[in-house]
N, C-alpha and C positions, 0 to 999 in steps of 0.2 A: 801379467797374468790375464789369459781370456777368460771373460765368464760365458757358462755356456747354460745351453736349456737347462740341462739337471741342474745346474745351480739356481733359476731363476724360479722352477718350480717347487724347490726347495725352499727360499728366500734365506741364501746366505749370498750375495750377491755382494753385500755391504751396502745398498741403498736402500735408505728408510721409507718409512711410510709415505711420506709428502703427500697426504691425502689433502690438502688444501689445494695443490697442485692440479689437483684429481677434478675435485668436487664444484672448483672455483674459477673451473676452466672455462673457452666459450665452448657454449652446447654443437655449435655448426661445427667444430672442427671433427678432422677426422679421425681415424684409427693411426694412420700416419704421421701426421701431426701430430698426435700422443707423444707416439715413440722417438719421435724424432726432438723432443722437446725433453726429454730423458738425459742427453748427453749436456746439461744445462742445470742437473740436480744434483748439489754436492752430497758424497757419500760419507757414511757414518762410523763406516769401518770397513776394513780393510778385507777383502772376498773372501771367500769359504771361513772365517771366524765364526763368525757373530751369526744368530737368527734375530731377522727383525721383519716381520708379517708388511710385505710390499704388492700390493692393487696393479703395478704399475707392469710388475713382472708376466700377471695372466697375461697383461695387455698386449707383450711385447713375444710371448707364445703364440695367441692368437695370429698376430700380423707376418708372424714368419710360416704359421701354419697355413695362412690362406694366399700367402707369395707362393709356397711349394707347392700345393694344390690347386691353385687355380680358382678357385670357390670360397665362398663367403662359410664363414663358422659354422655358422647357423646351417647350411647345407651339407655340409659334412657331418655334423652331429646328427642332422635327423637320417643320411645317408649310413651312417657309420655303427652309431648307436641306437636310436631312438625309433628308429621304423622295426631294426632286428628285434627289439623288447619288446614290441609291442607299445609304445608311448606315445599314442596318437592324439593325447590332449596335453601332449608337451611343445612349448614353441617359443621362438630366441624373439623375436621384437617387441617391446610393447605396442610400438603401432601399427603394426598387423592384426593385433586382437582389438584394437579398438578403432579399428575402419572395418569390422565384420561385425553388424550388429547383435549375433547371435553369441558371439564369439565375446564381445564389448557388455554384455550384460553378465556373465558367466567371472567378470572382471574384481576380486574384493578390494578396496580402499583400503589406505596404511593411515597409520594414525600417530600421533607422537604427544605425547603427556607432558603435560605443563606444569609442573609443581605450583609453582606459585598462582595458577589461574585456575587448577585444581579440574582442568578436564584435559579430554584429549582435544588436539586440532588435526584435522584434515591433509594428510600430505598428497602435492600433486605427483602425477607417476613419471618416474623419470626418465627423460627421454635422449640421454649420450651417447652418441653410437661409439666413442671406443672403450665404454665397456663389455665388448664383445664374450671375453673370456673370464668378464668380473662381474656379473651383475645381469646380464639380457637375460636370462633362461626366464621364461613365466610356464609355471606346470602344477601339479596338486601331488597329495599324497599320495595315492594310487601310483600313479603311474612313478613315483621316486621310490615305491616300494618294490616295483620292476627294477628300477636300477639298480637296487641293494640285491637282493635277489643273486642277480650278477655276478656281484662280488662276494659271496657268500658262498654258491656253490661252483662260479667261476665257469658257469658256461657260454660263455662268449658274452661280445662277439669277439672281445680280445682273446688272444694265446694263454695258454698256462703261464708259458715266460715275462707275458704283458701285466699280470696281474701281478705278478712277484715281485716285478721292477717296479711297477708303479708302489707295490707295498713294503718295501724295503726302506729302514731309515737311513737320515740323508745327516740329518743335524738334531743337535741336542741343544734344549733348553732346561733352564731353572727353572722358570715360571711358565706356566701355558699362558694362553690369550685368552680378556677378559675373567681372570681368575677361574673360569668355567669351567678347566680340566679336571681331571678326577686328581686325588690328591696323591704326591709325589714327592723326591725329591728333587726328582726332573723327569721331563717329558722328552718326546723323540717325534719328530716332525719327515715323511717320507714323502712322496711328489703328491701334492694337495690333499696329504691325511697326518691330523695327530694321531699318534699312537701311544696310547699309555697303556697301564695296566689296573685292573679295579679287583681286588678279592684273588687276584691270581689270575685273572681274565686276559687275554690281550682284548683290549677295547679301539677300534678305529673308527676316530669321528673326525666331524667340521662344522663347524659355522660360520653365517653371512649375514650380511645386514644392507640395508639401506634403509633412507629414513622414510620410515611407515611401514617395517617387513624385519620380520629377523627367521630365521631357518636353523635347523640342526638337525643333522644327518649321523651314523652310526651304522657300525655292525660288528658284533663278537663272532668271528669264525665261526671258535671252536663249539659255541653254543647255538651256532645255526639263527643266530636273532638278530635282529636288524626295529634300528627305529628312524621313523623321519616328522618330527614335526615343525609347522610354519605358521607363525603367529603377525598379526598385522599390525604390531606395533615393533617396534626394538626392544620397546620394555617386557616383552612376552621372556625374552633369554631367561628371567628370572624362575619363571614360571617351565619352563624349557627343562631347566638344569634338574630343579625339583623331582619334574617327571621320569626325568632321565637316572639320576639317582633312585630312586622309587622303586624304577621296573629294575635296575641293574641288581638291587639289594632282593626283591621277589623271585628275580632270578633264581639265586643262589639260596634260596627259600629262607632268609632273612625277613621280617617281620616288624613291625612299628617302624620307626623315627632312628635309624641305625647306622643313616651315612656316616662311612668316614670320613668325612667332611659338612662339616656346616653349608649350605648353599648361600650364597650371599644374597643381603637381604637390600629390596629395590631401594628404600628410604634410606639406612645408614651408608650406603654406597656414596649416594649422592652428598660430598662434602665440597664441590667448586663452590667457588667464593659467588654470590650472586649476583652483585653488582661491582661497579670499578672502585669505590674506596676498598672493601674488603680485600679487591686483588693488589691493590696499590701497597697493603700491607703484608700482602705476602710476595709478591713478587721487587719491592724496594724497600726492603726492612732499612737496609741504611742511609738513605733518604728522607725518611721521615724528620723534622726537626730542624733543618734547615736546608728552607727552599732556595733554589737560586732562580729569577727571572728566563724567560727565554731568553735565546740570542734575537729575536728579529720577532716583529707581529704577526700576529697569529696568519692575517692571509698573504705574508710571504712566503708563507712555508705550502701555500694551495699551487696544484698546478699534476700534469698528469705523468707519472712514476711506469717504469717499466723492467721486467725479470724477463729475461728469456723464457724461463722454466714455467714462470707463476704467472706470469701474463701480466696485464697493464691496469692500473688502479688509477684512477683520479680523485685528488681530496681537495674538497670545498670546506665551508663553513656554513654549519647549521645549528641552530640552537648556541654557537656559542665555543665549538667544538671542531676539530676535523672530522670529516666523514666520507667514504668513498661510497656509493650505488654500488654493488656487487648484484642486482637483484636479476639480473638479464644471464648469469652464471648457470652453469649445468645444475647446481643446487644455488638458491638465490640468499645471498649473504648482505649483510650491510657490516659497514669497517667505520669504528669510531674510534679517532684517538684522544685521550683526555691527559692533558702537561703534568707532570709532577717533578721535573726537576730539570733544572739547563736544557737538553737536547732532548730528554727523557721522556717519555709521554707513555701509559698503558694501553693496550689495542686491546680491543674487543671485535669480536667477529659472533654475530647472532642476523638469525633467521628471522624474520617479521610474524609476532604474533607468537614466538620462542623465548623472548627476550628472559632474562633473569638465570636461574642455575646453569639453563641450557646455555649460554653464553660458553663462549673461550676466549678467553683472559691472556694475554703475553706483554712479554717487554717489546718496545719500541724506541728507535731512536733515527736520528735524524742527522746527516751531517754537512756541515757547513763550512765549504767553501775558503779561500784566503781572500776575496773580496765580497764573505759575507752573502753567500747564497745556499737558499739548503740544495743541495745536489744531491740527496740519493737519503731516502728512509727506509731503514733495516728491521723485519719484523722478528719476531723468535716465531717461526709457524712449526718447525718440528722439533720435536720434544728429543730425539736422537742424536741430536747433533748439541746436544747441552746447551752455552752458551754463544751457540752461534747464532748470526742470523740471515735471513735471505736478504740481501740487498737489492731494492728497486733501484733503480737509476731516473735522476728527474731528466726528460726530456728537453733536449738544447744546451744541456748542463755537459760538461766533461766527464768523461767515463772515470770510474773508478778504478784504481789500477787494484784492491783487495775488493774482492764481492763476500766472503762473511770475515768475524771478526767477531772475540769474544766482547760480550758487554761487560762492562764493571760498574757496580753497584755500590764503590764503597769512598767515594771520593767527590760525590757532587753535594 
């Protein structure tokens, strides 16, 4: 079975999220490199099934868009759309606006909230060129409320028929994303628009993120209304939803505290385990109670690992522990692994200065060889693929003839 654009824009492709893949990549590579590093990420299900929300899919839009045209994204959009609307303080690079000093002041800072250190910290702006079709666009509300606009009374610069197709559902879900959807028994996902329904409304929206930014887009047809707000944190979605509920319920001249849905609230949300004993306990419940030694000392198992897909890790020994540098990464990561059992160890993956809730926590493991070498450590990086995991291969070691493989938990 081919997959094709509409499936990719839809994300029923059967390839998950891999946003580790994404975020943890080198910043110099290209739009090309991206895509081409694609055919290297196992898939989680089987094509047009399943919805499962993939970053990797705009990517790979974008790169066939600017093969057929001849021009880079960002040309074509301000050619296409952006100049016809009127949106002359919309623009695709970050580093374009901040080599124009006028341009570079007009700039806001993202921020990202520390539970445990009880402020925000400072995030740098992100600078990967192949998120061309996931993440470049820098613009304000104004000129997004031209875009809505648009798509509201549908006068260009697309067709009647361009607007149909793009608003037409593709796939169906149980659950929306980030629990944020208005509430259902399912939602319906059309080429880069959720579509639900609120009070009898049709409601089409979207949100985006990257760390220090979150966005939320919308518009009801039939009610002629359109919202866009963008908040400079990711913790803003909270605040997003609320508003969004609010005006939806004013709408339909509904009054006080009357969502049909509770908004979810930023504090109870956050239930990640904080540190590595708490994940050790939920991720190797049966482990606990009898340890077994490694196979081999701690720095035989150092040395530098490589994924086609995920790219190349190197682990030393710091404080006591494995640890790989991720800090030179499109988002800058550090990778600690801490032993709980034979080949076992928990991975942590946190951002300097993020450390604690914000962490992500998975299983790890490591395998070793018939003359007693580790050759290849398996992480669990996406959540869709259940019990599998990405296998790095250690370099000079023999290739592995399986690259994932479920973990078991109930026998060391």
């Amino acid at each position: 079975m081919n997959t094709t654009l509409e499936d990719a824009l839809s994300h029923r492709t059967g390839l998950p999220g891999h946003e580790i893949a994404m975020t943890a990549a080198n910043p110099n590579e290209t739009l090309q490199d991206a895509v081409r590093k694609l055919r290297h990420l196992p898939l989680a299900y089987s094509p047009r099934t399943t919805f499962n929300y993939c970053n990797h899919m705009y990517m790979v839009v974008s790169h066939v868009l600017q093969e057929i045209t001849g021009e880079s994204l960002g040309a074509m959009l301000k050619r296409r759309i952006w100049d016809p609307l009127g949106m002359h303080d919309t623009y695709f690079a970050i580093q374009d606006l901040k080599d124009d000093p006028f341009l570079k002041s007009k700039l806001v800072r993202g921020y990202t909230w520390v539970p445990e250190k009880e402020h925000f910290v400072l995030e740098p702006f992100l600078n990967y060129a192949p998120t061309t079709g996931t993440g470049a666009i820098v613009s304000n509300v104004l000129d997004y409320a031209k875009w809505l606009k648009s798509w509201i009374y549908q006068t260009g610069p697309m067709s009647a028929e361009g607007y149909a197709a793009l608003l037409r559902p593709r796939t169906i879900m149980s659950e929306g994303l980030d629990q944020l959807n208005p509430p259902a028994p399912y939602h319906l996902y059309a080429l880069g628009w959720f579509l639900d329904t609120y009070r009898g409304e049709q409601v089409y929206m979207h949100s985006g993120s990257w760390p220090g930014f979150r966005i939320l887009v919308g518009f009801l047809p039939q009610k002629e209304f359109a919202f866009v707000m963008m908040g400079n944190s990711e913790s803003a979605k909270y605040a997003q939803y609320r508003l969004f509920l609010y005006l939806l319920d004013r709408l339909h001249g509904i009054q006080g505290e009357q969502q049909e849905s509770r908004p979810p609230d930023a504090a109870k949300e956050q239930r990640k385990p904080a540190n590595s004993t708490e994940a050790v306990s939920r991720l190797f419940p049966n482990h606990l109670g009898h340890r077994i030694p490694r196979s081999l000392p701690l720095d035989e198992y150092c040395g530098t690992y490589q994924h086609a897909g995920y790219g190349r890790l190197t682990l030393d020994i710091n404080s006591g522990q494995l640890t790989a540098d991720l800090t030179d990464r499109a988002i800058a990561f550090c990778l600690k692994l801490s032993h709980v059992n034979g080949e076992y160890f928990v991975g942590e993956l946190d951002t300097p200065g993020k450390e604690g809730s914000l962490s992500e926590f998975f299983r790890a493991k490591f395998d070793i060889n018939a003359v007693g070498q580790a050759q290849a450590v398996g992480l669990e990086l996406e959540p869709a693929l259940g019990n599998e995991m990405i296998w790095f291969t250690r370099r000079g070691a023999p290739s592995r003839q399986v690259h994932s493989t479920p973990i078991a938990t109930d026998h060391d």
